[in-house]
C-alpha positions in Angstrom: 0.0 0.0 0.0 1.5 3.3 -0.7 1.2 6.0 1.6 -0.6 9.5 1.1 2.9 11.8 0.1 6.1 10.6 -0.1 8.2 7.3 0.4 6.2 6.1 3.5 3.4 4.1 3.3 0.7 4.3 5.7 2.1 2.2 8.6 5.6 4.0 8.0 7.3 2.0 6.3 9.7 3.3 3.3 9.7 2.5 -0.4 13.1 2.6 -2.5 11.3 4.4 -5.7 13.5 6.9 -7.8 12.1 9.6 -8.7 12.4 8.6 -12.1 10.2 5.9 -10.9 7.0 7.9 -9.4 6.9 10.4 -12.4 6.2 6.6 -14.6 4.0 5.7 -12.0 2.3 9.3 -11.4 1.7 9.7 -15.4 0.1 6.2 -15.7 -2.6 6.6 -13.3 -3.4 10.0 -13.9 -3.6 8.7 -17.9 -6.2 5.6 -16.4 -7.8 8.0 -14.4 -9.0 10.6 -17.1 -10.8 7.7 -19.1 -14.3 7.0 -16.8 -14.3 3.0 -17.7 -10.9 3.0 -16.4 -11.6 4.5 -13.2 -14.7 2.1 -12.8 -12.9 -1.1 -13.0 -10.7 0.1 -10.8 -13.1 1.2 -8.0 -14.4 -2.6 -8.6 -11.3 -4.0 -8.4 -10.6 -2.2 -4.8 -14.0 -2.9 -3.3 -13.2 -6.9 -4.6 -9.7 -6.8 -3.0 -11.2 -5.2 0.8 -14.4 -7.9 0.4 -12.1 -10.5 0.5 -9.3 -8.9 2.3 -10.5 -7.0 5.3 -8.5 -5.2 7.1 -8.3 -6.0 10.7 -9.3 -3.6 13.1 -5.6 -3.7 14.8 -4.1 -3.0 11.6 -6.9 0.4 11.1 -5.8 1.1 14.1 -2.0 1.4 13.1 -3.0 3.3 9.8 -5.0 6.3 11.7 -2.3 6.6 14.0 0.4 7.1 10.9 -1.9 9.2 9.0 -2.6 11.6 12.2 1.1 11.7 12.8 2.0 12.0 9.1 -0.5 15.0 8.9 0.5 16.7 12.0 4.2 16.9 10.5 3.2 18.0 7.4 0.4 20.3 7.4 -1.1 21.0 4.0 -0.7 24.1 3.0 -3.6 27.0 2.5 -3.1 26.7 -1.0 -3.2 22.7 -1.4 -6.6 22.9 1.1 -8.0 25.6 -1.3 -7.6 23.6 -4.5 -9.1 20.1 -2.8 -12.2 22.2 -1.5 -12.8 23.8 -4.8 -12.6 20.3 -6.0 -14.7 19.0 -3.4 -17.4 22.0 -4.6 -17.5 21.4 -7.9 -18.1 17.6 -7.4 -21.0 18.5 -4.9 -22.5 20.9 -7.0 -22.8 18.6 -10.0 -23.7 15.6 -8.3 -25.9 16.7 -5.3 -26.9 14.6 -2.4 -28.1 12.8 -0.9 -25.7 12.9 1.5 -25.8 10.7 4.4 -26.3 12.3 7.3 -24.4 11.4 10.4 -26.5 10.4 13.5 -26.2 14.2 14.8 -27.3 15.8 11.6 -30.5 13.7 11.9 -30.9 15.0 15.4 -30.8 18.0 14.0 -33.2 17.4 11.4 -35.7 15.9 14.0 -35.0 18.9 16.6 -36.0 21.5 13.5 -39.4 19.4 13.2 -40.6 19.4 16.8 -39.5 23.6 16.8 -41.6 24.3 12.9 -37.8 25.2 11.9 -37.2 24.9 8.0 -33.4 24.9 7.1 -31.8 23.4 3.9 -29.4 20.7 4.9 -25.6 20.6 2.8 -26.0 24.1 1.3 -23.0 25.9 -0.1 -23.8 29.4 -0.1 -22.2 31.7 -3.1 -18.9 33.4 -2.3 -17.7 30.9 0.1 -15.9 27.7 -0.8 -17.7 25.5 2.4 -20.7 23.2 2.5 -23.0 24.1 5.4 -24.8 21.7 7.6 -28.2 23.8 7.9 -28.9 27.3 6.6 -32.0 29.1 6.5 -31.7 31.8 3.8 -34.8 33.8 4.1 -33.6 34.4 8.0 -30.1 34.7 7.1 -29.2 31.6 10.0 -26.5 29.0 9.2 -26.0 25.9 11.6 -23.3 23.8 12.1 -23.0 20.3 13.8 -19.3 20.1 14.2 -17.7 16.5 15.5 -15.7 17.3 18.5 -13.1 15.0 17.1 -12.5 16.7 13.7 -13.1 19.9 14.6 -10.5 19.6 17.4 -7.7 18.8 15.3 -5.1 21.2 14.4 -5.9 24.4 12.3 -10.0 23.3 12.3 -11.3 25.6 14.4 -9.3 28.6 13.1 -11.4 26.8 9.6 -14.2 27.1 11.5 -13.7 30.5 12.9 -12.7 31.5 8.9 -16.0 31.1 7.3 -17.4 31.8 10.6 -16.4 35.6 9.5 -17.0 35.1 5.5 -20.8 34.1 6.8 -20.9 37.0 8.5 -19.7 39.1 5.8 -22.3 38.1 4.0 -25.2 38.6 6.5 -25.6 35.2 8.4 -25.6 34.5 11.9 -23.8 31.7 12.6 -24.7 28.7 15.4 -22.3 25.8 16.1 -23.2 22.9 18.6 -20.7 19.8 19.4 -22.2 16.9 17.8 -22.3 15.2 21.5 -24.6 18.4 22.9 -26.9 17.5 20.0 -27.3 14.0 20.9 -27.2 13.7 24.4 -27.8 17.9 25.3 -31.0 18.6 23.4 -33.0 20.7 26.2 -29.4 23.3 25.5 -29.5 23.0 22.0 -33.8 24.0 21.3 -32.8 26.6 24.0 -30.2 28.2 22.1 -32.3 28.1 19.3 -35.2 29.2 20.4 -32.6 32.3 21.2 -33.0 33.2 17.5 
């Protein structure tokens, strides 16, 4: 398995490859890439290998530990973030939802019901590069459900706190809960909303 950057793979270990070697490598798959059958036989061919090779939890284990580590010594830049959620957009935008939801968004979703609350759920609004949990655009109110893990990590709140201020910019009030006050805090949550 090769890793994410580099000449380590995703448990740390290296790979003698010249350089000579990865530019072959890096031109032949983005060459079976650009043609779509390619690209489905090879999302076949991965989901075939993992059916009948699972991974054992021990071994997940090992890999998210070497990805956070890799990740926290080399941070991508601003630039690298901006071009992956530009990509990210334009994928959304032509091929919209569903999304699945995770268990908090539904909380949400069922929280907006009982308060007569309409929001749009996964809305990117124009002039930011960010998809938005819930956003109500007539009231100008966004919502965000943020994952204490994720949002924890280094540099995501100062994200968060970002289009935080290009929401505002634009005229919308912004709420975030944790996605654990949400599922186990809901009497804080309606009363924070029922703020607004």
């Amino acid at each position: 398995m090769s890793g994410p950057i580099g000449n380590k793979n995703a448990l740390g270990n290296h790979h003698k490859l010249s350089d000579k070697t990865k530019k072959k490598m890096s031109k032949s798959s983005k060459k079976r890439w650009k043609n779509p059958k390619e690209r489905e036989k090879q999302s076949k061919r991965s989901i075939r290998y993992f059916e009948e090779n699972p991974v054992s939890d021990k071994t997940k284990k090992k890999m998210s530990k070497a990805q956070k580590k890799y990740f926290e010594e080399n941070p991508r830049s601003d630039k690298a973030g901006e071009k992956i959620s530009i990509r990210q957009l334009k994928y959304i935008k032509n091929h919209p939802g569903p999304f699945k939801d995770t268990k908090p968004e539904l909380k949400m979703k069922e929280i907006f019901s009982r308060l007569n609350v309409k929001f749009k759920h996964q809305v990117i609004i124009e002039g930011i590069r960010h998809v938005f949990d819930f956003v109500d655009e007539e009231n100008k109110i966004i919502v965000e459900v943020d994952g204490r893990y994720f949002h924890t990590l280094p540099g995501k709140r100062q994200r968060d706190y970002k289009f935080n201020r290009l929401a505002k910019k634009l005229g919308y009030r912004v709420l975030r809960f944790w996605d654990d006050d949400v599922m186990k805090n809901e009497e804080k949550v309606i009363e924070k909303l029922k703020e607004i």
